[in-house]
Backbone as CSV, one residue per row, in Angstrom:
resi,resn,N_x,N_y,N_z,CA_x,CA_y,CA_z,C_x,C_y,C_z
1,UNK,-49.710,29.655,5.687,-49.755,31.098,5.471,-50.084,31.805,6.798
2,UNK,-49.561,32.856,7.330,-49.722,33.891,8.368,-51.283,34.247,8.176
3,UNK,-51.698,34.628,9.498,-53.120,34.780,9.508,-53.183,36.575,9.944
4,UNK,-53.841,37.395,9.394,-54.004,38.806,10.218,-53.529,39.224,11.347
5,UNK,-54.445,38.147,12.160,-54.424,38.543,13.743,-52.893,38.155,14.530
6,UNK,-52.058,37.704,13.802,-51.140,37.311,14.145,-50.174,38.526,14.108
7,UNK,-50.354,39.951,13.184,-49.820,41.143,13.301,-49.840,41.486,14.733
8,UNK,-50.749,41.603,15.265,-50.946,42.387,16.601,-49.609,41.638,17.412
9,UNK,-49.726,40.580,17.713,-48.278,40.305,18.610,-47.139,40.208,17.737
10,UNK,-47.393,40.715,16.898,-45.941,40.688,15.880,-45.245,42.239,16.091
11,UNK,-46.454,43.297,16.044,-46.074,44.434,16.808,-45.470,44.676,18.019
12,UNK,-46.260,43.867,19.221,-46.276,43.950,20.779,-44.771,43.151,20.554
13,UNK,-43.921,42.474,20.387,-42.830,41.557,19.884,-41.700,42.631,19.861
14,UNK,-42.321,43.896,18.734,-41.003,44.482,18.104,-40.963,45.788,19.065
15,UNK,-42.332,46.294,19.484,-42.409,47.742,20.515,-41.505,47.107,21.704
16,UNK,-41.425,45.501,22.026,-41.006,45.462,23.615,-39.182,45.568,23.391
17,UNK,-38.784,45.874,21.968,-37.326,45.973,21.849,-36.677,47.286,20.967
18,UNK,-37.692,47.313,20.850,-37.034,48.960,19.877,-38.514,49.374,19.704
19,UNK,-38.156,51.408,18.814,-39.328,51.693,18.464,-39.684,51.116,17.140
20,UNK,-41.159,51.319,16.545,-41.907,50.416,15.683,-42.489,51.677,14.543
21,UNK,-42.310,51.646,13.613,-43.066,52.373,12.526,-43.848,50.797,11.969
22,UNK,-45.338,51.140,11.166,-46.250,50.138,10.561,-46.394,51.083,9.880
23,UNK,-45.826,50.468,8.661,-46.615,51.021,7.007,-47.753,50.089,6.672
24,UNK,-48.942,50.355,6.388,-50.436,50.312,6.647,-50.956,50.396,5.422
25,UNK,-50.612,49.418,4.144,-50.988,49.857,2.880,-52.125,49.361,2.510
26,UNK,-52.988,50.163,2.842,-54.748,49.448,2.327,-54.851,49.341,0.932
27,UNK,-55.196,47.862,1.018,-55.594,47.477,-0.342,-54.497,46.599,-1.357
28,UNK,-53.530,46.730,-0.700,-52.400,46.006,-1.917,-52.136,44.350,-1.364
29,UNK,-53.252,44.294,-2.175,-52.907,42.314,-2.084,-51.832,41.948,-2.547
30,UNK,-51.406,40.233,-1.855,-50.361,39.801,-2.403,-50.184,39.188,-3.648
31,UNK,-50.937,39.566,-4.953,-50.993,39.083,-6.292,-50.550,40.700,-6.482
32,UNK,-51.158,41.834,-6.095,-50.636,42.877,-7.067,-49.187,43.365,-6.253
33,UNK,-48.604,42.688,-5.494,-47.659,42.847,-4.849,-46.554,42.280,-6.384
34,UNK,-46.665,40.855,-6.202,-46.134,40.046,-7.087,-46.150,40.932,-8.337
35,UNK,-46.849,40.913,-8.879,-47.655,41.675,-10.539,-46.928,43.158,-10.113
36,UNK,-46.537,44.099,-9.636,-45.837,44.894,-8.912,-44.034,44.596,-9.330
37,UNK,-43.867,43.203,-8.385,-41.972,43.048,-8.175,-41.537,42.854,-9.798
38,UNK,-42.961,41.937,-10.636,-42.281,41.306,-11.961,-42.064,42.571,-12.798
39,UNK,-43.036,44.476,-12.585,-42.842,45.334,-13.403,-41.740,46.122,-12.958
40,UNK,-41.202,46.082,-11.553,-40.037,46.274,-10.868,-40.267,47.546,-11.056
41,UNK,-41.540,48.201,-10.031,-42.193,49.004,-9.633,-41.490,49.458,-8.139
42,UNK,-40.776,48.369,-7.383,-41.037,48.270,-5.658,-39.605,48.007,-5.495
43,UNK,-38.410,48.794,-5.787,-36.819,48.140,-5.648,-37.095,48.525,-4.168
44,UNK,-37.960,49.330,-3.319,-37.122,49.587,-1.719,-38.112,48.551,-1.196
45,UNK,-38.887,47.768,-1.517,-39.789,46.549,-0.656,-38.892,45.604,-0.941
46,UNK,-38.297,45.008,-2.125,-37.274,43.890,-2.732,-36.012,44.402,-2.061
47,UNK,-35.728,45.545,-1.572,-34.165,45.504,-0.959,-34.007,45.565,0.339
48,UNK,-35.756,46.426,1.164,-35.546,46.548,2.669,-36.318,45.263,3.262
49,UNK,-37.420,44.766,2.140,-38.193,43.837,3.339,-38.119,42.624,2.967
50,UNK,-38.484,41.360,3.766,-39.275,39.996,3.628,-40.252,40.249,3.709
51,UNK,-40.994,40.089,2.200,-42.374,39.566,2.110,-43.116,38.823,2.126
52,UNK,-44.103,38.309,2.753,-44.862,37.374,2.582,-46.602,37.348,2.070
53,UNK,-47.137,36.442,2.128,-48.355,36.480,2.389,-48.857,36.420,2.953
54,UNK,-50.373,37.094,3.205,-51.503,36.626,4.963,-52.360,36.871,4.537
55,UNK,-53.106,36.175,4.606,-54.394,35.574,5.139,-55.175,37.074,6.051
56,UNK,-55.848,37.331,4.703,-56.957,38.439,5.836,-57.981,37.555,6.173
57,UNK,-59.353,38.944,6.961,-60.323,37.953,7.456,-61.651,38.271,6.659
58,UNK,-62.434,37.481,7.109,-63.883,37.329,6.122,-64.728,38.627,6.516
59,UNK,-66.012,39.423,6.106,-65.090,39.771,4.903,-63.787,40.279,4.509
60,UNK,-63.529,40.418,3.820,-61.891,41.239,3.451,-62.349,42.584,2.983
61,UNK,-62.404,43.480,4.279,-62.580,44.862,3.517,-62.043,45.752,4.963
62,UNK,-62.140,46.749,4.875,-60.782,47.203,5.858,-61.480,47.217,6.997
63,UNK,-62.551,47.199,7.245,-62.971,47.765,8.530,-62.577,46.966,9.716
64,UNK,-63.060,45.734,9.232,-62.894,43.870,9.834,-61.564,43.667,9.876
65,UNK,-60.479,44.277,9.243,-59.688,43.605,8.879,-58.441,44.667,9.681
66,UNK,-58.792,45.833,9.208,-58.065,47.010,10.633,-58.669,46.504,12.220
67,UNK,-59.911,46.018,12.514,-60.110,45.305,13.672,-59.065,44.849,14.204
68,UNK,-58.709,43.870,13.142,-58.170,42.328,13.471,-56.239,42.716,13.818
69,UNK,-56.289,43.203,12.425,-54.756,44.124,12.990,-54.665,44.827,14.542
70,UNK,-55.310,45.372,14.678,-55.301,46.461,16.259,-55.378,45.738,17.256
71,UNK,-56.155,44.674,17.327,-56.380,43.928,18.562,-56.015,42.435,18.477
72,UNK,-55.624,41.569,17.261,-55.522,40.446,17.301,-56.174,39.112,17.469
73,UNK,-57.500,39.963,17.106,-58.915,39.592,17.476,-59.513,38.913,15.766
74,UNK,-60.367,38.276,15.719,-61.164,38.018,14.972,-62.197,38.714,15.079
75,UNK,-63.150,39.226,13.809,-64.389,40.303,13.822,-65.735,39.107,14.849
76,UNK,-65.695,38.185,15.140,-66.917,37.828,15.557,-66.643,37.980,17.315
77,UNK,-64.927,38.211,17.422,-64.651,38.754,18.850,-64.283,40.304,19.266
78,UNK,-63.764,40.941,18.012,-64.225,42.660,18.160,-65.221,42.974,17.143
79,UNK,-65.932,42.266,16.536,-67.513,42.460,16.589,-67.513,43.681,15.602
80,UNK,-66.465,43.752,14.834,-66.666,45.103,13.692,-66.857,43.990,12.646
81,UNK,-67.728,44.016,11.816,-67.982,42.954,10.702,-68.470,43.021,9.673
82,UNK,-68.535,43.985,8.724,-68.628,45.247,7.712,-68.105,46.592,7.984
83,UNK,-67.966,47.126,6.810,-67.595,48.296,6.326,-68.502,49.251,7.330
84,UNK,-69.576,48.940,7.944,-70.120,49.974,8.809,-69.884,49.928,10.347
85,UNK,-69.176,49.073,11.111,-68.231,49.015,11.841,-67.274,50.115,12.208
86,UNK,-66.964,50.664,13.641,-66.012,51.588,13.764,-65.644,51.282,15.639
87,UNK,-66.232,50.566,16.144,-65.809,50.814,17.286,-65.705,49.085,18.031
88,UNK,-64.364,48.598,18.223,-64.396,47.397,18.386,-64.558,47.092,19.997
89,UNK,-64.790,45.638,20.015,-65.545,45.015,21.295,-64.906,45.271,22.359
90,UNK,-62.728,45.312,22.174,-62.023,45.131,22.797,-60.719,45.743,22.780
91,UNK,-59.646,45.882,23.778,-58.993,46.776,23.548,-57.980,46.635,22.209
92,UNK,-57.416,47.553,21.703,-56.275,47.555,20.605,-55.012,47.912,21.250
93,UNK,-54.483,48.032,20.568,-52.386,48.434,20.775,-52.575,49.587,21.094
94,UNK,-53.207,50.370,20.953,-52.861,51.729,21.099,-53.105,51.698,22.965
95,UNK,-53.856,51.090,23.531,-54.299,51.172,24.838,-53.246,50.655,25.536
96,UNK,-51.673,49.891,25.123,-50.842,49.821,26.060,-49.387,51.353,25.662
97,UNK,-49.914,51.626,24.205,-48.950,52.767,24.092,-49.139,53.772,24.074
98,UNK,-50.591,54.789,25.273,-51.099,55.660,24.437,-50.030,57.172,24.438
99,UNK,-49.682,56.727,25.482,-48.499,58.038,25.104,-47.718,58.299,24.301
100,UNK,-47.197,56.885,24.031,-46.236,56.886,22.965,-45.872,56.550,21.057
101,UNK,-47.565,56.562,21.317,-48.190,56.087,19.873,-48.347,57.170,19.739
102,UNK,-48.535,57.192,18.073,-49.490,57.963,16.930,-50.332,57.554,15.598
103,UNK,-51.232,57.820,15.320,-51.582,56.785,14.375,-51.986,58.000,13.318
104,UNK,-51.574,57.706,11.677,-52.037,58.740,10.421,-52.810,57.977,9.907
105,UNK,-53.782,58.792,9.987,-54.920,58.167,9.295,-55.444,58.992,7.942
106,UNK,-56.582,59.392,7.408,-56.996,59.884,6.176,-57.763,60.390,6.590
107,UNK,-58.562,61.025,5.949,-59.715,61.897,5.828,-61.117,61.616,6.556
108,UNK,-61.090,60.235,7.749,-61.895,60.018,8.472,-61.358,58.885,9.036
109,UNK,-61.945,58.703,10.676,-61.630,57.446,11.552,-62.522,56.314,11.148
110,UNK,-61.371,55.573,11.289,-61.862,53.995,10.609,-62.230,53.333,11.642
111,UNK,-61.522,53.393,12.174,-61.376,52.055,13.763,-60.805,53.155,15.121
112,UNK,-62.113,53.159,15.947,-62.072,53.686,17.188,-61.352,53.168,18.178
113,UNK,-60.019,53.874,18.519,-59.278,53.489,19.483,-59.175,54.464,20.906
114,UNK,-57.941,53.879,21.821,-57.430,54.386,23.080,-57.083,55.635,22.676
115,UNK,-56.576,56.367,21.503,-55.869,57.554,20.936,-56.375,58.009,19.929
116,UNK,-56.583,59.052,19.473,-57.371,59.940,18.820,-56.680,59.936,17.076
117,UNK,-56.684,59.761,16.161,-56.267,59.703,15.251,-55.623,60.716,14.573
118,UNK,-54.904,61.017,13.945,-54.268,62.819,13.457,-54.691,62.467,11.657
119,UNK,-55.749,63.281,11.185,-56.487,62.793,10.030,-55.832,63.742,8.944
120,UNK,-55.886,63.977,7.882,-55.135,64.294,6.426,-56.088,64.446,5.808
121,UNK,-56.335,65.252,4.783,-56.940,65.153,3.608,-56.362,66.320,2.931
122,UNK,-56.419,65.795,1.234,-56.703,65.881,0.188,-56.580,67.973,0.234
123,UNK,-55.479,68.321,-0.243,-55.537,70.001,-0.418,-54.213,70.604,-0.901
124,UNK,-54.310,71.556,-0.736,-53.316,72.315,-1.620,-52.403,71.524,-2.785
125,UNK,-53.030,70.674,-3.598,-52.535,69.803,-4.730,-52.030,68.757,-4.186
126,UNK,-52.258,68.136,-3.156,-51.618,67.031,-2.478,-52.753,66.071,-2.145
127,UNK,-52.408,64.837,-1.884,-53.218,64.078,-1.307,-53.130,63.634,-0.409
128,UNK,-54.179,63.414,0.369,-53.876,62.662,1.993,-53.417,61.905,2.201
129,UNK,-52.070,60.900,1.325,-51.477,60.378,1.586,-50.061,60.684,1.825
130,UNK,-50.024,61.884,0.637,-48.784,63.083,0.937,-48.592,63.724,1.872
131,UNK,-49.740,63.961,2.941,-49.496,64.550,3.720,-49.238,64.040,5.098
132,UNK,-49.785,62.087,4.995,-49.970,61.721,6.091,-47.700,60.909,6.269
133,UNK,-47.397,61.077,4.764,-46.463,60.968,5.056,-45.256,62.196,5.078
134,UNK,-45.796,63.503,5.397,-45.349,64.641,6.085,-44.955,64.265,7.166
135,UNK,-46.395,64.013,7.835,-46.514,64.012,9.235,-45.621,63.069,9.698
136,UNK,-45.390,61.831,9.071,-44.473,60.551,9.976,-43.480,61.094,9.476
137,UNK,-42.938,61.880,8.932,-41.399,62.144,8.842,-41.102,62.688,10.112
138,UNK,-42.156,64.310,10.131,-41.977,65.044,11.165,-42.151,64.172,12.690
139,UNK,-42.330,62.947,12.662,-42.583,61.993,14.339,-41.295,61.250,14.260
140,UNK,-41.125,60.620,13.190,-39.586,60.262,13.165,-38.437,61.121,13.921
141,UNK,-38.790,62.358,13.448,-37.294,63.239,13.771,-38.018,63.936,15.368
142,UNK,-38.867,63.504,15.955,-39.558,63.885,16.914,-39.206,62.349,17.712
143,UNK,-38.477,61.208,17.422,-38.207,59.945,18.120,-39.866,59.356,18.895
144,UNK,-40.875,59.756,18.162,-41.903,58.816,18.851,-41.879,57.251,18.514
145,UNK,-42.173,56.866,19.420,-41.288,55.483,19.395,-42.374,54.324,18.958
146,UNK,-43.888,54.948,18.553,-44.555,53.836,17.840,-45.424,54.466,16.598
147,UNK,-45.278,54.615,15.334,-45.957,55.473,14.431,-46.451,54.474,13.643
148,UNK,-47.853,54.709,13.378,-48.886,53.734,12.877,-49.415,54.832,11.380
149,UNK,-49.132,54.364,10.268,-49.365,55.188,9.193,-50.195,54.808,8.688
150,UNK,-51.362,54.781,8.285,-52.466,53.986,7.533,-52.603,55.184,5.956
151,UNK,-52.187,54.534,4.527,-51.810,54.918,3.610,-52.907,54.145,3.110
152,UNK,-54.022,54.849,2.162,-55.042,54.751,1.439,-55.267,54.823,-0.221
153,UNK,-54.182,55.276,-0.866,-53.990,55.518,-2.096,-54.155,54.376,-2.881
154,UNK,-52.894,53.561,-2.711,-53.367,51.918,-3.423,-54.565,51.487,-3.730
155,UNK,-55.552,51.404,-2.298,-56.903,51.060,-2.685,-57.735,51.951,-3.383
156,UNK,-57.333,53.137,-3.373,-58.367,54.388,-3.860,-58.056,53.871,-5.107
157,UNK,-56.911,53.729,-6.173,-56.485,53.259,-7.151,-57.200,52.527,-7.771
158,UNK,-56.837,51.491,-7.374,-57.495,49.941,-7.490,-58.603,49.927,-7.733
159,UNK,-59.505,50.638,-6.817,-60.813,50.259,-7.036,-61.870,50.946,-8.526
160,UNK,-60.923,52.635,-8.792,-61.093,52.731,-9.996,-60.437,52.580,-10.796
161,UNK,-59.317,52.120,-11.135,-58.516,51.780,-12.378,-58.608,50.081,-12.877
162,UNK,-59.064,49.373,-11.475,-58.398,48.067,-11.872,-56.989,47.921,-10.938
163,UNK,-57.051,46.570,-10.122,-55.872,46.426,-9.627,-54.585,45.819,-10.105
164,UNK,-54.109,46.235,-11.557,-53.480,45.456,-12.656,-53.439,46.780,-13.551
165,UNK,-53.836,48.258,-13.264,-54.255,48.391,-14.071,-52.947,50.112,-13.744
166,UNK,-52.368,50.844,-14.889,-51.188,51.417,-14.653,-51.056,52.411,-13.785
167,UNK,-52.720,53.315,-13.526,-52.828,54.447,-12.545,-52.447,53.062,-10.693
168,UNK,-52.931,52.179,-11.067,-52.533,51.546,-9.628,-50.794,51.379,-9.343
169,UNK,-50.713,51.027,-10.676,-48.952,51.069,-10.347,-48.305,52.098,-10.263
170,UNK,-48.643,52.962,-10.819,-47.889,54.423,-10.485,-48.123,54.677,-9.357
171,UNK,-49.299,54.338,-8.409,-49.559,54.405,-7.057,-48.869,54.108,-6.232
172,UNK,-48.119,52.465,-6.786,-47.834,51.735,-5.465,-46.369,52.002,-5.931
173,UNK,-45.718,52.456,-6.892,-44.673,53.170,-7.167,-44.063,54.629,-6.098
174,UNK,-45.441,55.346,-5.998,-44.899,56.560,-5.269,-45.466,55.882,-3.878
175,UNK,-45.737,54.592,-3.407,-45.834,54.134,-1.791,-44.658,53.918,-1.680
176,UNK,-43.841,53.046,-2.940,-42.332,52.397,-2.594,-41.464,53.642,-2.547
177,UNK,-41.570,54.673,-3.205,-41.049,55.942,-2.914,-40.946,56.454,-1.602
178,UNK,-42.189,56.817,-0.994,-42.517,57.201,-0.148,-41.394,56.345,1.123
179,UNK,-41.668,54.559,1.395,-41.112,53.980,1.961,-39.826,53.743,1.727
180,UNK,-38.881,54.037,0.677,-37.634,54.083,0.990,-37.112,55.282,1.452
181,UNK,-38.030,56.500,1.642,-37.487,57.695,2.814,-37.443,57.017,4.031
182,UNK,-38.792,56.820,4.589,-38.558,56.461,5.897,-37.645,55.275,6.093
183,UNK,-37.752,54.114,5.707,-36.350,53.327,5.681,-35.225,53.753,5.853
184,UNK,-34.877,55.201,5.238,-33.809,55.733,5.040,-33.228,56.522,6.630
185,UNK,-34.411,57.176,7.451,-34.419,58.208,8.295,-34.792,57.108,9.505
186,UNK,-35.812,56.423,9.529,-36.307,55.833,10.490,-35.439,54.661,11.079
187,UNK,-34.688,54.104,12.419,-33.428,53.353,13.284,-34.295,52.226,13.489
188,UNK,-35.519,51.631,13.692,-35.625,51.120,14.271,-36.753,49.892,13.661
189,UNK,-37.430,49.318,14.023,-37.902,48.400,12.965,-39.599,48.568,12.433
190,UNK,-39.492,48.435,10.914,-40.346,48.790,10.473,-41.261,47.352,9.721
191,UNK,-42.867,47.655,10.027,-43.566,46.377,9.460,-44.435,47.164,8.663
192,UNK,-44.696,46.406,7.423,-45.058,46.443,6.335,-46.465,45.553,6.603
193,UNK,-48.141,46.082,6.669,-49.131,45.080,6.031,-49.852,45.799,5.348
194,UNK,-51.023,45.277,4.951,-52.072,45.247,3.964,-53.046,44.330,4.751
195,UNK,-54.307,45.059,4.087,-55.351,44.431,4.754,-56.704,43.595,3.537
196,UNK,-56.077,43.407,2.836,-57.029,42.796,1.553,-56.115,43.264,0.393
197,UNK,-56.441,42.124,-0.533,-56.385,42.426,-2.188,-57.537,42.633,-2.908
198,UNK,-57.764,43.140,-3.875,-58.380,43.524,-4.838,-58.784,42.440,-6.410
199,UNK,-59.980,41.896,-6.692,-59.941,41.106,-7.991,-60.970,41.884,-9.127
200,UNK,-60.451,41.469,-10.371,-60.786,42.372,-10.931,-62.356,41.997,-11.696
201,UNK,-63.079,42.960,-12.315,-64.148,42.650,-12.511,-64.187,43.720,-14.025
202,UNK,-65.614,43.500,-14.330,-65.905,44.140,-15.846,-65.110,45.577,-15.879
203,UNK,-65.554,45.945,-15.344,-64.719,47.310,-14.926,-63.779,47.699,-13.533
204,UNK,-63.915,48.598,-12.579,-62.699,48.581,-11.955,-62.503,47.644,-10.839
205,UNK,-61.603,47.283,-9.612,-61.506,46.413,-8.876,-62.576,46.186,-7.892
206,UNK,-62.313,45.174,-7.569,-63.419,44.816,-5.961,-62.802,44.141,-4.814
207,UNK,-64.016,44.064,-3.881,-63.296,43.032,-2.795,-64.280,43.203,-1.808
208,UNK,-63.991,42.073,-0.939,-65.372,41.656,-0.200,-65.510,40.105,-0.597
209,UNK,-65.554,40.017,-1.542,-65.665,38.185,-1.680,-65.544,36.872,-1.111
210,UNK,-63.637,37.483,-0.928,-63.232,36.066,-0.114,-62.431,35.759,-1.237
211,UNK,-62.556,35.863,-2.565,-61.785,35.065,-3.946,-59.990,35.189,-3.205
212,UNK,-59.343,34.583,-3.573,-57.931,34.275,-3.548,-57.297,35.562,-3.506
213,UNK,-58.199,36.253,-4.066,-56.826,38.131,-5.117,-57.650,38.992,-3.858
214,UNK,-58.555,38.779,-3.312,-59.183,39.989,-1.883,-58.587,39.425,-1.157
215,UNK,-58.446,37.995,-0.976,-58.178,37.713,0.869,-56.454,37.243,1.489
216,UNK,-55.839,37.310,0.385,-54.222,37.612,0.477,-54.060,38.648,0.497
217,UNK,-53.337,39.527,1.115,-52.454,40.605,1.720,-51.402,40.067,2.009
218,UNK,-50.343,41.217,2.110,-48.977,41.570,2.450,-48.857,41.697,3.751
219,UNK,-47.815,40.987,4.252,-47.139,41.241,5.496,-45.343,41.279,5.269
220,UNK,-45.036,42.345,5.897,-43.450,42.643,5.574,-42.767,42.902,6.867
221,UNK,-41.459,42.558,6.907,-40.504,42.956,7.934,-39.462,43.521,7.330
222,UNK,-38.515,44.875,7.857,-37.372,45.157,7.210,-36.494,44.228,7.460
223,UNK,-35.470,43.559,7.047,-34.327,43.230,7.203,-33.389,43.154,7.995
């Protein structure tokens, strides 16, 4: 199985030949991926990408695990290693693209980089995920040649509904929505991860554990 840190030169790989969009879906492990294709929720992930599985890192919760993506690092070498973590040991991707990057983030910075984050939230009946995929349309048709989208909804889902549970699928329904626009508009090659799955408990989802359903994530390539 693919390991996290193995994204980072999987990026540096695709920026050194074309430009790079990363769809950034926090929270959608590779069981509710699966549990997802069998309700045939996701026709533009089953028609644009290869999916696989990966291997996040210990814990499995985004902070450690957006680390590990950005720099290719393990948390005991960028040293973010809980959820209270924000500023890693060492440099990330953004420090060889800063001109030519952008990164959408949500309603607060997760992981302190070379480039300043362009943040979203939650307003005029929309959610900061609606809006953060405004914004990458409008960079698309602007040809920036590395757009880093970090999409938060899935996990917001998950964690109160249950990751199995139908408000999550209607979620990851309007992500596959969302991603067969840009598929549609965007030339150049697009990667698909996730940074943890979700297992379920008395009531709504969790993660942090390590169990099988937190520490598989999604890794995707278009076609």
């Amino acid at each position: 199985m693919r390991q996290l840190k193995d994204f980072y030169n999987e990026m540096r790989r695709c920026l050194a030949k074309a430009p790079l969009f990363v769809l950034y879906l926090d929270g959608f492990g590779y069981y509710m991926y699966e549990y997802a294709r069998k309700k045939g929720v996701i026709p533009c992930m089953e028609e644009h990408f290869l999916i696989e599985p990966v291997c996040s890192v210990k814990p499995p919760v985004t902070n450690p695990a957006m680390a590990t993506i950005l720099t290719g690092r393990l948390p005991k070498q960028h040293l973010i290693t809980d959820r209270r973590g924000h500023v890693p040991a060492v440099p990330t991707i953004f420090g060889e693209w800063k001109e030519q990057a952008v990164c959408l983030e949500g309603d607060s910075v997760i992981i302190r980089t070379e480039i300043l984050p362009r943040l979203h939230t939650a307003r005029q009946g929309k959610s900061a995920d609606e809006w953060i995929f405004q914004s990458a349309l409008r960079e698309i048709e602007k040809d920036t040649r590395f757009i880093f989208a970090h999409f938060h909804g899935i996990d917001d889902a998950a964690h109160r509904f249950g990751p199995y549970g139908t408000p999550s699928l209607d979620e990851i329904r309007r992500k596959d929505e969302m991603n067969g626009e840009i598929c549609s508009r965007f030339k150049g090659q697009i990667l698909l991860i996730s940074d943890h799955g979700l297992y379920e408990k008395e009531q709504p989802g969790d993660h942090g554990c390590g169990y099988r359903e937190d520490l598989t994530a999604v890794w995707g390539k278009r076609r």
